[in-house]
DSSP file (Angstrom, degrees, kcal/mol; ACC not computed):
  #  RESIDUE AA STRUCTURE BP1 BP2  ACC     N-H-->O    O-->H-N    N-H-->O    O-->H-N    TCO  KAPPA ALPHA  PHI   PSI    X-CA   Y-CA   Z-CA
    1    1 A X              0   0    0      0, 0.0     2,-0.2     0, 0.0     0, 0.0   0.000 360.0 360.0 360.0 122.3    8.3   21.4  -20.3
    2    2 A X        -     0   0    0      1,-0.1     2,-0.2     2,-0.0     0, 0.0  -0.496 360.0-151.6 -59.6 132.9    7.5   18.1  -18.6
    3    3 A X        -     0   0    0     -2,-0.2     2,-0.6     2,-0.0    -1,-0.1  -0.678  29.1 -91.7 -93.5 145.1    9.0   17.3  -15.2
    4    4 A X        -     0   0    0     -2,-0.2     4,-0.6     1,-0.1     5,-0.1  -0.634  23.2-142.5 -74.6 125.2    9.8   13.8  -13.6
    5    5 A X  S >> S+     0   0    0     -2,-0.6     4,-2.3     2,-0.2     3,-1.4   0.655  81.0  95.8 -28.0 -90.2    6.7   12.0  -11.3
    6    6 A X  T 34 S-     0   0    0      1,-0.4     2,-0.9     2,-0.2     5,-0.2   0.306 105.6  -8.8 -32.2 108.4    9.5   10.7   -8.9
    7    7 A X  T 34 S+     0   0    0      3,-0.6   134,-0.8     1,-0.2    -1,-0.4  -0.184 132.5  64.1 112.5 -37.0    9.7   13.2   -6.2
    8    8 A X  T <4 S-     0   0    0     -3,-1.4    -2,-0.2    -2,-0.9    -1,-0.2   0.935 131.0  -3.6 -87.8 -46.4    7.5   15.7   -7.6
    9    9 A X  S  < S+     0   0    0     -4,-2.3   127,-1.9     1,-0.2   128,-0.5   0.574 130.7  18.3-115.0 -11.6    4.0   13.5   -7.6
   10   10 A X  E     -A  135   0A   0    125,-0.2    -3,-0.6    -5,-0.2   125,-0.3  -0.924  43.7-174.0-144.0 124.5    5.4   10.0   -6.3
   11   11 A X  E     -A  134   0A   0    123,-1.5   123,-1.2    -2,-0.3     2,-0.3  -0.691  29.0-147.2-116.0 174.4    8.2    7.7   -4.5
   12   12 A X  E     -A  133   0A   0    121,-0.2     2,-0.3    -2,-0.2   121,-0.2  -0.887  26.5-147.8-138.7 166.6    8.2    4.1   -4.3
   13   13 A X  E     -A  132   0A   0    119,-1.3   119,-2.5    -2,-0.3     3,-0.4  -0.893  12.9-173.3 -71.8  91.0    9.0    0.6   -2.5
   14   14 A X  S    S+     0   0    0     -2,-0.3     2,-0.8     1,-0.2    -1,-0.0   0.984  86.1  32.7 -50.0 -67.0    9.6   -1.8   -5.1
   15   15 A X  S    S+     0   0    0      1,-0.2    -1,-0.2   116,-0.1   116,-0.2  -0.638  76.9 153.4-100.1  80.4    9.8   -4.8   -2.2
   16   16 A X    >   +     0   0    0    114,-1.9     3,-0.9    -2,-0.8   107,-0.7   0.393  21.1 116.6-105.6   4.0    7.3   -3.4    0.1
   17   17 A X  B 3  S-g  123   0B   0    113,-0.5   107,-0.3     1,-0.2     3,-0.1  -0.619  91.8  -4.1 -91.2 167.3    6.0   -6.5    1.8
   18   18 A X  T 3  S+     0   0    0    105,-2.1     2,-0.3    -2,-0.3   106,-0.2   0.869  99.7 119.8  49.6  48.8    6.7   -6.6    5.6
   19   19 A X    <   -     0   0    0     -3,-0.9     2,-0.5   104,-0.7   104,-0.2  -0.833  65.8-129.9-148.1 103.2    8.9   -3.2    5.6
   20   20 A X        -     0   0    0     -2,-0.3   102,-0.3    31,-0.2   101,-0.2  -0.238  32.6-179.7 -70.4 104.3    7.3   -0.6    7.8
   21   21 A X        -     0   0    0    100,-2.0     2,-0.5    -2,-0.5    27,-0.2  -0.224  23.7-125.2 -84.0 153.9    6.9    3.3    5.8
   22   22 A X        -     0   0    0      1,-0.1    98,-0.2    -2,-0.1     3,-0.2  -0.925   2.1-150.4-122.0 157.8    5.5    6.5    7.1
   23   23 A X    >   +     0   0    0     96,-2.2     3,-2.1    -2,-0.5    -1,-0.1   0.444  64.0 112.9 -99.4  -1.4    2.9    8.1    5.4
   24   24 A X  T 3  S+     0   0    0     95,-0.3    -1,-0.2     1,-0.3    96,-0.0   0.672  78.0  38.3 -62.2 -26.6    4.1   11.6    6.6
   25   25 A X  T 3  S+     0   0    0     -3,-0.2   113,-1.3   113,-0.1   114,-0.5  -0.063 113.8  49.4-100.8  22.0    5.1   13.2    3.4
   26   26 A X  S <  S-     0   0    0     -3,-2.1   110,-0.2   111,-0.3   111,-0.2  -0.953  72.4-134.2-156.8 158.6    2.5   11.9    0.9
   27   27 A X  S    S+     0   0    0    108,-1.8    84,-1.7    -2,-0.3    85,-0.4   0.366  87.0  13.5 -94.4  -6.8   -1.7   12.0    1.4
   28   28 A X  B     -B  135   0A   0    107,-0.8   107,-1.9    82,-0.3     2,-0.4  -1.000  55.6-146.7-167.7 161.5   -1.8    8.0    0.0
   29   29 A X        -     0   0    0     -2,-0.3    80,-1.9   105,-0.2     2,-0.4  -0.964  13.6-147.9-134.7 159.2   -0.3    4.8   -0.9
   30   30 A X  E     -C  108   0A   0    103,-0.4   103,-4.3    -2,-0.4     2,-0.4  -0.989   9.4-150.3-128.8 121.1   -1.2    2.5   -3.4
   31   31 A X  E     -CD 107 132A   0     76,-2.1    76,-2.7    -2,-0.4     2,-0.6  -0.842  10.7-166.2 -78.5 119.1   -0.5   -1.1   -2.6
   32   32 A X  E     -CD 106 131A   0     99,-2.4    99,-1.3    -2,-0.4     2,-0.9  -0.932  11.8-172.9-109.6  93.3    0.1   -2.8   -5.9
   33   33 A X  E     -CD 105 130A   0     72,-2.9    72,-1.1    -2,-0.6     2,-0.5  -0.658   9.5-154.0-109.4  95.9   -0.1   -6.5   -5.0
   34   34 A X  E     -C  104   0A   0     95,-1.6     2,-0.3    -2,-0.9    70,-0.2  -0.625  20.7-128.3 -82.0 140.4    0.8   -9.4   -7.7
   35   35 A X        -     0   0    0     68,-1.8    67,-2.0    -2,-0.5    93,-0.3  -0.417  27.0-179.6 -94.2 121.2   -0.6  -12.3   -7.3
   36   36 A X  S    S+     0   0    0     91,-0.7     2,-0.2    -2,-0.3    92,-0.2   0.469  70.7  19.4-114.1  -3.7    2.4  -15.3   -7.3
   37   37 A X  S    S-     0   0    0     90,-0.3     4,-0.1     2,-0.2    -2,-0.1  -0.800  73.7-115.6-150.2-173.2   -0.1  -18.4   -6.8
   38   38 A X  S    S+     0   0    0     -2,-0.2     3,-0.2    62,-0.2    -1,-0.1   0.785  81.8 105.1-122.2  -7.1   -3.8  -19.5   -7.2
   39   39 A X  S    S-     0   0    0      1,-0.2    -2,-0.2    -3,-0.1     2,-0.1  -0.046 100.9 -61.7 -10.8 147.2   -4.2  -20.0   -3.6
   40   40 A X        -     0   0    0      1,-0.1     2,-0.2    56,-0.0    -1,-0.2  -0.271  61.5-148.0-102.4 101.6   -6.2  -17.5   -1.4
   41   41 A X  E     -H   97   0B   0     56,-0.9    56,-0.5    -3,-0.2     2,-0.3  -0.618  26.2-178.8 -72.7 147.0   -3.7  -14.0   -2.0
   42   42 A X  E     -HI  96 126B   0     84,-0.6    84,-2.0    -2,-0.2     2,-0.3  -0.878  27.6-151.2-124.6 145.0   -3.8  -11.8    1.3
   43   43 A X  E     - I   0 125B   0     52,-2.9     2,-0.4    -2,-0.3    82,-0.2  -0.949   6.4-162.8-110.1 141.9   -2.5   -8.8    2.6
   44   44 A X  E     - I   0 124B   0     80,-1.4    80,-2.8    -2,-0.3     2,-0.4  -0.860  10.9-169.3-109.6 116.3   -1.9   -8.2    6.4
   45   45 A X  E     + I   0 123B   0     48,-1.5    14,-0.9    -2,-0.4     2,-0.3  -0.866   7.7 179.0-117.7 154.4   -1.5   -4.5    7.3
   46   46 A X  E     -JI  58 122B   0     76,-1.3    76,-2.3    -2,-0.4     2,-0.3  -0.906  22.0-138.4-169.2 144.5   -0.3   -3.5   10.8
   47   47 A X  E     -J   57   0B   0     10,-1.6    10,-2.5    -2,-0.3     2,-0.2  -0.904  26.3-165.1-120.1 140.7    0.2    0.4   11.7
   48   48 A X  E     -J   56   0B   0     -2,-0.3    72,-1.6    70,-0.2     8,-0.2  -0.735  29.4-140.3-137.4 149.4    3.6    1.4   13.9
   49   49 A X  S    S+     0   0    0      6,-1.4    70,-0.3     4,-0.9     2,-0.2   0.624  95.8  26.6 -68.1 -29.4    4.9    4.2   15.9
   50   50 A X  S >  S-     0   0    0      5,-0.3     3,-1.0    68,-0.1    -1,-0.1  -0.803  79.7-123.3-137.4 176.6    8.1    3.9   14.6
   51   51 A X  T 3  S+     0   0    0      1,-0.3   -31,-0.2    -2,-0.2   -29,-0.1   0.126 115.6  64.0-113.0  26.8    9.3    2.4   11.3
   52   52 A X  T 3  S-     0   0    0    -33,-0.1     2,-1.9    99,-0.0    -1,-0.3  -0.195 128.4-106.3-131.0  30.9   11.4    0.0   13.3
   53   53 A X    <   +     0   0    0     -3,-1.0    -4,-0.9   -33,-0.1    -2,-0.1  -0.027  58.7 171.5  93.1 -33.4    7.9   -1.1   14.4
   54   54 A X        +     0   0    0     -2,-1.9     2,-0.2    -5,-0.2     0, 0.0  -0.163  69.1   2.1  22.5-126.9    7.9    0.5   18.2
   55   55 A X  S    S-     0   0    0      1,-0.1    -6,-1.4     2,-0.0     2,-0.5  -0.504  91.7-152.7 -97.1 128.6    4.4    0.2   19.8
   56   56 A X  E     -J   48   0B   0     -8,-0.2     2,-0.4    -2,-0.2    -8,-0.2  -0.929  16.3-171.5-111.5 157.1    2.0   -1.8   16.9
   57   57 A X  E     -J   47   0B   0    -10,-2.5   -10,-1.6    -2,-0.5     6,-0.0  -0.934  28.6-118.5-133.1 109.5   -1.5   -1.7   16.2
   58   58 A X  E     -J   46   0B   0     -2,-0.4     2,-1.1   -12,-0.2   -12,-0.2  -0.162  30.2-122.2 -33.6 136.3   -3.5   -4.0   13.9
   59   59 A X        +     0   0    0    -14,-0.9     2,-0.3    34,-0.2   -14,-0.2  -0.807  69.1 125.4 -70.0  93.6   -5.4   -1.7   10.8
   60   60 A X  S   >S-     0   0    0     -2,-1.1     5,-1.6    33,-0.1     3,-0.2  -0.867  74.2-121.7-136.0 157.2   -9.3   -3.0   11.7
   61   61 A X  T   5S+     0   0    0     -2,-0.3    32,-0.1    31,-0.2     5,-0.0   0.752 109.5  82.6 -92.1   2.8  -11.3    0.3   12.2
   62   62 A X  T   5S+     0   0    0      1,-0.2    -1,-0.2    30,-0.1    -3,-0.1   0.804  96.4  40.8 -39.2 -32.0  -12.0   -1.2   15.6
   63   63 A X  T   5S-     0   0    0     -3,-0.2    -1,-0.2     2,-0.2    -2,-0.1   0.461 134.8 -93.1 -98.9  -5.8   -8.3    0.4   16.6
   64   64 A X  T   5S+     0   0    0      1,-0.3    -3,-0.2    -4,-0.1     2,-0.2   0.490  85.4 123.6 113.3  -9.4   -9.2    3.4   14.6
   65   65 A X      < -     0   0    0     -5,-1.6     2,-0.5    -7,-0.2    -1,-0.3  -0.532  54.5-133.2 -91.1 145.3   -7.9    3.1   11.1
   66   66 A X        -     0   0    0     47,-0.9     2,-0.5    -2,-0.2    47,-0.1  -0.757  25.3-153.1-104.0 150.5  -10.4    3.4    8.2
   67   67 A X        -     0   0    0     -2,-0.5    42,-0.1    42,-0.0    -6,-0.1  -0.888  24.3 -89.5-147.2 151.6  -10.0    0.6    5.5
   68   68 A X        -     0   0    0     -2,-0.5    41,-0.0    40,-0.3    -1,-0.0   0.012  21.5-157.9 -69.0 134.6  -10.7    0.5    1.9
   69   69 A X  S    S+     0   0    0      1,-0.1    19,-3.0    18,-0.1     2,-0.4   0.618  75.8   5.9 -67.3 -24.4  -14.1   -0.6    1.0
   70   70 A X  E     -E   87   0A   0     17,-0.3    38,-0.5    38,-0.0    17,-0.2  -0.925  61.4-173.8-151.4 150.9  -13.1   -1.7   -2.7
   71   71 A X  E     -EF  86 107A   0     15,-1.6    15,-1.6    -2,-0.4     2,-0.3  -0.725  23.9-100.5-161.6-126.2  -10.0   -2.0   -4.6
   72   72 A X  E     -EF  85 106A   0     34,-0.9    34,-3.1    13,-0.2     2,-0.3  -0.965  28.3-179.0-150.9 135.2   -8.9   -2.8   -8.5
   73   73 A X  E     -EF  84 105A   0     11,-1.6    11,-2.1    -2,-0.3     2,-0.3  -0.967  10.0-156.6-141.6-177.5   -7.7   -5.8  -10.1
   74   74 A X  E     - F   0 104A   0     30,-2.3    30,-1.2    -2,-0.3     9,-0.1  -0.851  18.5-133.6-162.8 103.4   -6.7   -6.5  -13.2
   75   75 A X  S    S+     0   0    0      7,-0.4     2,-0.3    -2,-0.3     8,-0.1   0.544  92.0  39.3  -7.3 -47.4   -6.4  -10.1  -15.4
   76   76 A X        -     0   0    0     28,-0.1    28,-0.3     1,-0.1     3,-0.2  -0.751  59.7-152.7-133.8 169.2   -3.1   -9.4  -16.7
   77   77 A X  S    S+     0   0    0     -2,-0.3    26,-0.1    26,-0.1    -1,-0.1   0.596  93.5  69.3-110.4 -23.8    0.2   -7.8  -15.3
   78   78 A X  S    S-     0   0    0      2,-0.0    -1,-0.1     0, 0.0     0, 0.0   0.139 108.7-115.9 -80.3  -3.4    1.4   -6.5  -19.2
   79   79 A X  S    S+     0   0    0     -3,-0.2    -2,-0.0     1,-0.1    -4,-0.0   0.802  83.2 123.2  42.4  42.9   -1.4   -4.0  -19.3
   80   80 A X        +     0   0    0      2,-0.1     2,-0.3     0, 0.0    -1,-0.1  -0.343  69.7  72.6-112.2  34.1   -3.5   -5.7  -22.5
   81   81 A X  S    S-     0   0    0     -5,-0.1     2,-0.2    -7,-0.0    -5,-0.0  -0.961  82.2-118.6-153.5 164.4   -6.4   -5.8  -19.9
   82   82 A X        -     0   0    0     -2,-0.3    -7,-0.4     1,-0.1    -6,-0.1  -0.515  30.2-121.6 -92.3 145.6   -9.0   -3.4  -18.2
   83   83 A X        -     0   0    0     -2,-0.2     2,-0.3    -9,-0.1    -9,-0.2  -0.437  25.1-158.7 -73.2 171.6   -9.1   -3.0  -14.3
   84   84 A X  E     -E   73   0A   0    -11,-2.1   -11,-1.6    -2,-0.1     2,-0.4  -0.778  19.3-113.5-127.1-178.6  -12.4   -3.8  -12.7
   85   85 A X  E     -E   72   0A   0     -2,-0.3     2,-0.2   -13,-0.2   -13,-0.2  -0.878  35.4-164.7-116.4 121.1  -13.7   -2.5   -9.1
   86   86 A X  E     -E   71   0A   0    -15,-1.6   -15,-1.6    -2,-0.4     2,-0.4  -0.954  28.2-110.2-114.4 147.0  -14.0   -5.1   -6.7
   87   87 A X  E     -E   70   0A   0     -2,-0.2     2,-0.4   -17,-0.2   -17,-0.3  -0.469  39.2-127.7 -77.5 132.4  -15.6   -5.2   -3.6
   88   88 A X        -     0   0    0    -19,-3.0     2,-0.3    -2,-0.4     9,-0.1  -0.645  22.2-157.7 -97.9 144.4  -12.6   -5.4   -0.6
   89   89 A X  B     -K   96   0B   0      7,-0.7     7,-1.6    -2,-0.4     2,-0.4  -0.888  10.2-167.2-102.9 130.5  -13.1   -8.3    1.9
   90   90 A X        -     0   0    0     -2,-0.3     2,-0.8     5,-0.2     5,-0.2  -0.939  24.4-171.1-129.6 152.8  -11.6   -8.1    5.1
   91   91 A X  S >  S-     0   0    0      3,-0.4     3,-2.6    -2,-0.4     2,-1.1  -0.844  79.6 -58.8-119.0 110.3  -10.7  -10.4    8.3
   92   92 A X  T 3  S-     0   0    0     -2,-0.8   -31,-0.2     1,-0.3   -30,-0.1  -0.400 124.0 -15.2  74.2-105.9   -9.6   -8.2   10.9
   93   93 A X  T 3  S+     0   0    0     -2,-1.1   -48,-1.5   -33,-0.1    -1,-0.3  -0.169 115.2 108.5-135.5   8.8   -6.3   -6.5    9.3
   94   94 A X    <   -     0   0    0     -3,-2.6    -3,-0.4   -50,-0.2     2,-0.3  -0.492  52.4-169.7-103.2 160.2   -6.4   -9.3    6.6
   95   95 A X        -     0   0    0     -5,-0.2   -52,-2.9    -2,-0.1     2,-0.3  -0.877  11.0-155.3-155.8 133.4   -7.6   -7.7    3.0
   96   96 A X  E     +HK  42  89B   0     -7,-1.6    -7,-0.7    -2,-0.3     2,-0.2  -0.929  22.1 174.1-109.7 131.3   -8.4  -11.2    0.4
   97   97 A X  E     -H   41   0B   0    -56,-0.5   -56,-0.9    -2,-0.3     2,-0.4  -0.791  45.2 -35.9-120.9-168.8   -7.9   -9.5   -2.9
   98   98 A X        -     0   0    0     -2,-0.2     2,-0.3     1,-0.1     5,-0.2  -0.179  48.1-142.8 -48.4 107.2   -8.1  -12.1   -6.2
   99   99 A X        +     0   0    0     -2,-0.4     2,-0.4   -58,-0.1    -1,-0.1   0.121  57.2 101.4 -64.5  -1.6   -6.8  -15.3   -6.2
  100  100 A X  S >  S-     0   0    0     -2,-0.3     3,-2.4     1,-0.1   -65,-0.3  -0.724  75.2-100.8-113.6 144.9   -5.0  -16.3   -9.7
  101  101 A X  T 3  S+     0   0    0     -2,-0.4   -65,-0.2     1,-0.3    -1,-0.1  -0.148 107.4  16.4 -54.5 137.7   -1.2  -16.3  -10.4
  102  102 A X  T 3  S+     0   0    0    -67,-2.0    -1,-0.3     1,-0.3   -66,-0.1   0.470  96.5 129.3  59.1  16.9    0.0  -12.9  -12.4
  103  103 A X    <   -     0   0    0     -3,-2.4   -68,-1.8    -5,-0.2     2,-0.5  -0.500  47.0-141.8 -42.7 148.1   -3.3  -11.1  -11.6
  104  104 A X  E     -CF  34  74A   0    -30,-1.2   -30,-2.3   -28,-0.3     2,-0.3  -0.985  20.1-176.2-145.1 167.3   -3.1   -7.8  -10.1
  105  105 A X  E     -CF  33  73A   0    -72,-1.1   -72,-2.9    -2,-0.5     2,-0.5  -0.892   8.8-159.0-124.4 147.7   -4.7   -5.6   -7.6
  106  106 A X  E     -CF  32  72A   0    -34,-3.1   -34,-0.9    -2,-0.3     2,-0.3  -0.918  15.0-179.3-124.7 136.1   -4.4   -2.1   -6.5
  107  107 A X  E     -CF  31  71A   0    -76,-2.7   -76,-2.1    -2,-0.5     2,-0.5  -0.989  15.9-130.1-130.9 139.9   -5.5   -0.9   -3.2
  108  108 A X  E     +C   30   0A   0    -38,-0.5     2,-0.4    -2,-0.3   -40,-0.3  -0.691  17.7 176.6-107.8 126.7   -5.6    2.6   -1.3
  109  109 A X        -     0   0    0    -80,-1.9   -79,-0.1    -2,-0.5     5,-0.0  -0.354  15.5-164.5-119.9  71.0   -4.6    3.6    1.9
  110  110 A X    >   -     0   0    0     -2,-0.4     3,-0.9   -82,-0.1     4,-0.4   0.454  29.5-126.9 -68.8-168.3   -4.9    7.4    2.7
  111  111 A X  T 3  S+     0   0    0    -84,-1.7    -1,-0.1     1,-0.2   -83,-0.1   0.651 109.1  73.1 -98.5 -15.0   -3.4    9.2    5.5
  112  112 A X  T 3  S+     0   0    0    -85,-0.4    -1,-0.2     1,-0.2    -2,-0.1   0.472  92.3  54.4 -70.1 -29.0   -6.7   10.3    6.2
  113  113 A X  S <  S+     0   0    0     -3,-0.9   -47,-0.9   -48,-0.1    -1,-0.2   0.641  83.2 117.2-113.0   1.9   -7.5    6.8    7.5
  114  114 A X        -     0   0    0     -4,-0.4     2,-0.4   -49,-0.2     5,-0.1  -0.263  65.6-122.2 -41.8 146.4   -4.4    6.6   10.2
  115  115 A X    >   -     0   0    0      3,-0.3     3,-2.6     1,-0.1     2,-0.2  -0.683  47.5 -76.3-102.6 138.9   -5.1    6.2   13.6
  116  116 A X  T 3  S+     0   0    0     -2,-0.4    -1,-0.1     1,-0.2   -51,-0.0  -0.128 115.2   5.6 -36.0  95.8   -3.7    9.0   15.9
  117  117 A X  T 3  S+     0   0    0     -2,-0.2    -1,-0.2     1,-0.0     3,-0.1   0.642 104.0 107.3  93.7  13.9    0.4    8.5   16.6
  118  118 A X    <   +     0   0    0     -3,-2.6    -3,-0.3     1,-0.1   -70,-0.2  -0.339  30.7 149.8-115.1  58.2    0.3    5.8   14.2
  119  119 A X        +     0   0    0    -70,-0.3   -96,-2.2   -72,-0.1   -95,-0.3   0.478  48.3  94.4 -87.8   4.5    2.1    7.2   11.0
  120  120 A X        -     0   0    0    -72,-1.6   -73,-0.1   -98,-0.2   -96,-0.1   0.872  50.4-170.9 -23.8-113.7    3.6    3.7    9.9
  121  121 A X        -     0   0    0    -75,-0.3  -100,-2.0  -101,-0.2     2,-0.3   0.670   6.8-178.0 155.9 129.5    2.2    1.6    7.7
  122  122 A X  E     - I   0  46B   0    -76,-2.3   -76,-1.3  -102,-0.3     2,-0.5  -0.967   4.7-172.1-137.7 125.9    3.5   -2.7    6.8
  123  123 A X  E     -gI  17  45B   0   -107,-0.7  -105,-2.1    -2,-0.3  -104,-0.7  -0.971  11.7-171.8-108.0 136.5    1.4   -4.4    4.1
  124  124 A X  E     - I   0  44B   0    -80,-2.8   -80,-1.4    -2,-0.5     2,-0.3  -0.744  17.7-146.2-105.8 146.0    3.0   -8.7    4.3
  125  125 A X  E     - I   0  43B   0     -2,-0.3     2,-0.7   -82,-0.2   -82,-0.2  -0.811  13.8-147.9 -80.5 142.3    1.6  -10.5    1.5
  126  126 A X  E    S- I   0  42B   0    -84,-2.0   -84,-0.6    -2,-0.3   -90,-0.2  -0.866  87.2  -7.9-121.5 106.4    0.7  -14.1    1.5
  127  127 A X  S    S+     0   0    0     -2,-0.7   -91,-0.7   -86,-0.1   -90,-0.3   0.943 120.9  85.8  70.6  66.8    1.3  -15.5   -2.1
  128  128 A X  S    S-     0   0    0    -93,-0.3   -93,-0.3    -3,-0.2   -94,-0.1   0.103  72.3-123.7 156.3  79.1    2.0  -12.3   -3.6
  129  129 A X        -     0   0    0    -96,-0.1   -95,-1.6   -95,-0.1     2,-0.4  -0.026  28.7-150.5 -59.6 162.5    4.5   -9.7   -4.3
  130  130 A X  E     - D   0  33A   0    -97,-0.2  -114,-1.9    -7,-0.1  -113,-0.5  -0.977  16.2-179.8-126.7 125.0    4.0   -5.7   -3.0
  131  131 A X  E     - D   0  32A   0    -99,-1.3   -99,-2.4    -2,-0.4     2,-0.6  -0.944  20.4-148.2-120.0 156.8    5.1   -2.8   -4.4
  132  132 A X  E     -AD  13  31A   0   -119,-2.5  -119,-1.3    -2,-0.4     2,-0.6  -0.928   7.2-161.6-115.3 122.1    4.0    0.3   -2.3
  133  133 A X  E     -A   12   0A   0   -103,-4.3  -103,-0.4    -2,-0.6     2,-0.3  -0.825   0.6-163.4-112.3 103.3    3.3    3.7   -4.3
  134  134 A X  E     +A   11   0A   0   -123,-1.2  -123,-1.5    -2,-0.6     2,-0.3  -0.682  26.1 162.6 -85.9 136.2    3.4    6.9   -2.1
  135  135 A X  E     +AB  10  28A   0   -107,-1.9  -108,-1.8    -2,-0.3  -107,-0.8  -0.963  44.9  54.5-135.0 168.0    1.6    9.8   -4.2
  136  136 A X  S    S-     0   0    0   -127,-1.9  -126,-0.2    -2,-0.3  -127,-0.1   0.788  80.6-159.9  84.5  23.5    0.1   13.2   -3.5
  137  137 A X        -     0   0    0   -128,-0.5  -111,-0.3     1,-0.2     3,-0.1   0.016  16.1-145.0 -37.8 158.9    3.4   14.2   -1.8
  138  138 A X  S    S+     0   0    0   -113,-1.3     2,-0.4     1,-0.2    -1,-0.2   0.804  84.4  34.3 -96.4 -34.8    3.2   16.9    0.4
  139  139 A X  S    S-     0   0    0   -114,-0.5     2,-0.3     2,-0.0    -1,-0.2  -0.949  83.5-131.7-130.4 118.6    6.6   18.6   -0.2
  140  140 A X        +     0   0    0     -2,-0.4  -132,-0.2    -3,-0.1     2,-0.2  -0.596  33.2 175.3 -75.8 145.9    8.0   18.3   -3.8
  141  141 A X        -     0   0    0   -134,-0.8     5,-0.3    -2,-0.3     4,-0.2  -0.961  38.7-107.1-173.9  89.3   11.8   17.1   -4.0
  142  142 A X    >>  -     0   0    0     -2,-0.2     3,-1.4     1,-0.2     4,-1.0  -0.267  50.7-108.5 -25.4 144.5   14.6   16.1   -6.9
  143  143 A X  T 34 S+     0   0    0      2,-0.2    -1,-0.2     1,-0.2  -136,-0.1   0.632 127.5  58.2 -66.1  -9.2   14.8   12.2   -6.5
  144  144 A X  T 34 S+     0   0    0      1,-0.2    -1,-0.2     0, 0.0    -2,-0.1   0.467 105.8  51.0-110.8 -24.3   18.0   12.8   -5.1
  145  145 A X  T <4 S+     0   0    0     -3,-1.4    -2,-0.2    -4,-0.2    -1,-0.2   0.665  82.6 122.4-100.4 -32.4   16.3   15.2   -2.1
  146  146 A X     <  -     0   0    0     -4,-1.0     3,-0.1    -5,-0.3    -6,-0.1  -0.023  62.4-110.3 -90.2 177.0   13.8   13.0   -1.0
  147  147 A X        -     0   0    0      1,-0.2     2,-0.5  -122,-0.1    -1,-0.1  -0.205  32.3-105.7 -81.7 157.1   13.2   11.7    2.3
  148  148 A X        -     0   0    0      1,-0.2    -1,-0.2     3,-0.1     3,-0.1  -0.662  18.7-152.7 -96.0 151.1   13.6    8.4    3.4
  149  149 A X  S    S+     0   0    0     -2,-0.5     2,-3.6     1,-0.2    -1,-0.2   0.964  88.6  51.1 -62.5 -67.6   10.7    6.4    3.9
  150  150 A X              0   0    0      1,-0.3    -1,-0.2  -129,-0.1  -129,-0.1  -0.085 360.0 360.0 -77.7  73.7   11.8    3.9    6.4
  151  151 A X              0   0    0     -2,-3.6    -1,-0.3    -3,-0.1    -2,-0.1   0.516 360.0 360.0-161.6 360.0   13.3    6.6    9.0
């Protein structure tokens, strides 16, 4: 008998840019970023103590955080198209993914690549909506049971 994803292999953040998560219950997020313009899309990641921001730290691996060498985009938003692997670009804490209106990209961000005391996590988009996909949870939960993210 099949079981539902939701709680057992995944949670979400529909409107996830600028809204600070903890990674503590999951091994990854997947940043799902659509592309709203044809102007140069961004995301800006920033690492927290607390999910009301406390003490922050830019994501660069200068500060200790590892960040993803590639991630995936994909022509169309309808699923009629294949992803490709792209090579990830970064400025600092900036990640430039693909630049054209209703593209999207997916990007990963394991728990693995946190900096010590930083279990936080805010993707802002520039020209772009974010939905944030937490997976690998650690402790499986009824959708009803699980914990809340920003807390």
């Amino acid at each position: 008998m099949a079981m539902e994803g939701l709680g057992r292999i995944y949670d979400v953040i529909d409107v996830a840019s600028g809204v600070y998560f903890s990674l503590k219950n999951c091994d990854a997020v997947d940043f799902v970023v659509k592309c709203s313009s044809t102007t140069t899309t961004s995301v800006a990641l920033v690492a927290a103590t607390t999910y009301a921001a406390g003490t922050t730290l830019n994501f660069t691996t200068a500060n200790g955080f590892g960040q993803a060498a590639h991630y995936y985009q994909n022509t169309t938003n309808n699923g009629t198209a294949g992803w490709t692997k792209q090579t990830a670009s970064w400025a600092s804490n900036v990640l430039t993914v693909g630049a054209t209106s209703g593209y999207m990209s997916v990007f990963t961000v394991y728990g693995t690549q946190m900096a010590a005391g930083y279990p936080y996590i805010a993707a802002t988009g520039t020209n772009c909506t974010i939905t944030a996909i937490l997976h690998d949870l650690t402790v499986q939960r009824g959708p009803a049971n699980l914990a809340t993210l920003g807390a």
